[in-house]
C-alpha positions in Angstrom: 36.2 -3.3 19.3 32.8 -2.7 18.9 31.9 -1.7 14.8 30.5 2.0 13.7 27.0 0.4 12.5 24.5 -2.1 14.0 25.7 -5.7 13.5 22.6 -7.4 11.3 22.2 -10.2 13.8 19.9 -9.4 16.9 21.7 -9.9 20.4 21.5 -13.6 21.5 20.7 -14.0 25.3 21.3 -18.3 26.3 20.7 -19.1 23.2 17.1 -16.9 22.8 17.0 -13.4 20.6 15.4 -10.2 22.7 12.7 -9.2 20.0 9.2 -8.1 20.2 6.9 -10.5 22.6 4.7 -13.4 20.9 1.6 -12.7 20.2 -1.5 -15.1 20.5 -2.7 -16.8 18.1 -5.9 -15.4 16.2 -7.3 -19.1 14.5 -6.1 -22.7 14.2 -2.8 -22.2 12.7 -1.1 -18.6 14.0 -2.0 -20.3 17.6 -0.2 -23.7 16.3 3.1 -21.5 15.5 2.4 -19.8 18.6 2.5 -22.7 20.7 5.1 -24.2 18.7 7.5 -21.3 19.3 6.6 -21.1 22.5 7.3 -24.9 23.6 10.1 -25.4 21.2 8.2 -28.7 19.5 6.4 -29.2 16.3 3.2 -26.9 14.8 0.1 -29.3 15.5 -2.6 -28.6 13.7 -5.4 -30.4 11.7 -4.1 -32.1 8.2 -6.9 -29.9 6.3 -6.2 -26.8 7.8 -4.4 -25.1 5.4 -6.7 -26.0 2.6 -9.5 -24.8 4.5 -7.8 -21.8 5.7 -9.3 -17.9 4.3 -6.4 -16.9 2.5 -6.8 -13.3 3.0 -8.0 -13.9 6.7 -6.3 -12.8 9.5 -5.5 -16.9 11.1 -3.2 -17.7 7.6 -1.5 -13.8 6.8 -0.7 -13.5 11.1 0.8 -17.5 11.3 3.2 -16.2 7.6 4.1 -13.0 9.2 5.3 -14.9 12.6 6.8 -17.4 10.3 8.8 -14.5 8.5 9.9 -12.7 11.5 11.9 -15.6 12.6 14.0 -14.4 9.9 14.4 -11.0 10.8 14.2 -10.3 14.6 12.7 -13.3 15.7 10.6 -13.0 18.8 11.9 -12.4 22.8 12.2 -16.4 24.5 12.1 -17.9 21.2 15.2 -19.4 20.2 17.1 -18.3 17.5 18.0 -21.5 15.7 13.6 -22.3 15.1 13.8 -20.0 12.3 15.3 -23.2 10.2 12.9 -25.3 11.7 12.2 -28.4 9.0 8.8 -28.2 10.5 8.0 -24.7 10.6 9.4 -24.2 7.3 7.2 -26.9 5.9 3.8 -25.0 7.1 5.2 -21.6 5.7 5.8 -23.6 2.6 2.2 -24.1 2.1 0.9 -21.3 3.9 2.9 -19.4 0.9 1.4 -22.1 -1.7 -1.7 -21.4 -0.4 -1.7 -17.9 -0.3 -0.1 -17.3 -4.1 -2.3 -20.0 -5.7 -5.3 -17.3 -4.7 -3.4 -14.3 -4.7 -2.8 -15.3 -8.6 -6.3 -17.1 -9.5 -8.6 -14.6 -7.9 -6.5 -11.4 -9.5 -5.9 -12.8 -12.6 -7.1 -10.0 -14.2 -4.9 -7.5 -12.8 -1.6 -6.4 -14.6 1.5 -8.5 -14.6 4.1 -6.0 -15.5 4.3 -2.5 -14.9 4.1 -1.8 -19.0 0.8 -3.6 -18.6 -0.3 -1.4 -15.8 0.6 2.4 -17.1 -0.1 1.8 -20.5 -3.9 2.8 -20.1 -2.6 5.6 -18.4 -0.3 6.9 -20.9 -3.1 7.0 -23.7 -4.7 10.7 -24.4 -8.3 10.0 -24.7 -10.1 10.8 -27.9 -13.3 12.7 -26.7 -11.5 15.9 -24.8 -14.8 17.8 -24.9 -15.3 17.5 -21.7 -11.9 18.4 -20.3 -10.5 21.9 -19.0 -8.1 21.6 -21.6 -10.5 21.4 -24.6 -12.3 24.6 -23.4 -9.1 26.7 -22.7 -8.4 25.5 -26.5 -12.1 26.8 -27.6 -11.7 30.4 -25.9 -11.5 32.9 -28.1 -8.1 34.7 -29.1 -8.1 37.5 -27.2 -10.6 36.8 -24.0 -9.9 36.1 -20.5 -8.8 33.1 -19.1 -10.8 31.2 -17.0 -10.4 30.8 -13.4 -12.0 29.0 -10.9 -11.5 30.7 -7.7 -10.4 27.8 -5.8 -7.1 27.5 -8.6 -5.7 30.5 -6.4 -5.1 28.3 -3.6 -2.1 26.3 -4.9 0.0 29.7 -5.7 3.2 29.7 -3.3 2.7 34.0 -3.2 -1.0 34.3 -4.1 -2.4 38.0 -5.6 -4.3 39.7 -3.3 -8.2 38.2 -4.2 -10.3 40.6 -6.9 -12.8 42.9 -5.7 -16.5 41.9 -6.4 -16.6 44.4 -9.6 -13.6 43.4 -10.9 -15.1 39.6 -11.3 -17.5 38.5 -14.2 -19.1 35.0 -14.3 -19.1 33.6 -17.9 -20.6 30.2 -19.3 -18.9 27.6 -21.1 -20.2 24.0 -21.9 -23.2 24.7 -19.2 -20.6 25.5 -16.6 -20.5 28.5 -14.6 -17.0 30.0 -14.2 -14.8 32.9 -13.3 -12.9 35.1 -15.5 -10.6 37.6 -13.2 -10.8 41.1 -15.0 -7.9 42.3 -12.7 -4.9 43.7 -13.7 -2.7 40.6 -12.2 -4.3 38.2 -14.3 -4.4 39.8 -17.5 
């Protein structure tokens, strides 16, 4: 009987999965695990390489990504059982080493928690007199609202647009805006 839902393992053809083709290799080590899958032997590749290896390059992130894909789908003539590979999984070890030991040293600024990362955000600042908020606040009791004409765009059902007359420009804090004298907006 054949189950309702994909099974989680891919279809195994002679001992190969059917996944997306190999692709070549783009520096020293992504064409080491290419070759390596390929052939079924070893990665060979200079003993410095990783070291030397641009960690945000395109050589170090494509040879991880191959390395992680033998985990999920794997790769079409590649057999299934490389993805526990001693050898492969040694070079993803420290591609990975590699890769955090930057990804932590060169951001090291950055937030580590997401507390650390809104709470900037969640701060009102102190000087609002430039905001629209602090001049809807100064407006006198009593006068207009003011509307730039572009605000009318969000509306789901928008008012039919005023008629030149029925618009006035007013300034506020040096900028020039629109107050709608119609009898929608009032």
């Amino acid at each position: 009987m054949t189950p309702p839902y994909p099974t989680a393992t891919p279809a195994v053809t002679a001992g190969t999965f059917t996944g997306p083709h190999l692709v070549e290799g783009q520096g020293e080590l992504s064409g080491a695990v290419t070759r390596a899958l390929r052939s079924g032997t070893a990665p060979v590749y200079a003993p410095g390489a990783v070291l030397k290896a641009d960690p945000w390059g395109e050589d170090l992130q494509l040879s991880l990504h191959l390395l992680y894909e033998l985990h999920y789908r794997g790769f079409d003539g590649v057999d299934g059982e490389r993805e526990w590979d001693p050898d492969l999984l040694r070079l993803r070890q420290a591609l990975e080493a590699r890769f955090l030991h930057v990804l932590r040293t060169e951001l090291s600024d950055v937030p580590r928690s997401a507390e650390e990362a809104f709470a900037p955000l969640l701060v009102e600042p102190v000087d609002l007199s430039d905001s629209s908020s602090a001049r809807r606040r100064s407006t006198p009791r009593g006068a207009l609202p003011l509307v730039h004409p572009p605000d009318r765009a969000h509306r789901l059902h928008p008012a039919p647009a005023p008629k030149a007359q029925e618009l006035r420009t007013a300034e506020v804090d040096g900028d020039c805006c629109w107050a709608d004298r119609s009898e929608a907006h009032k």
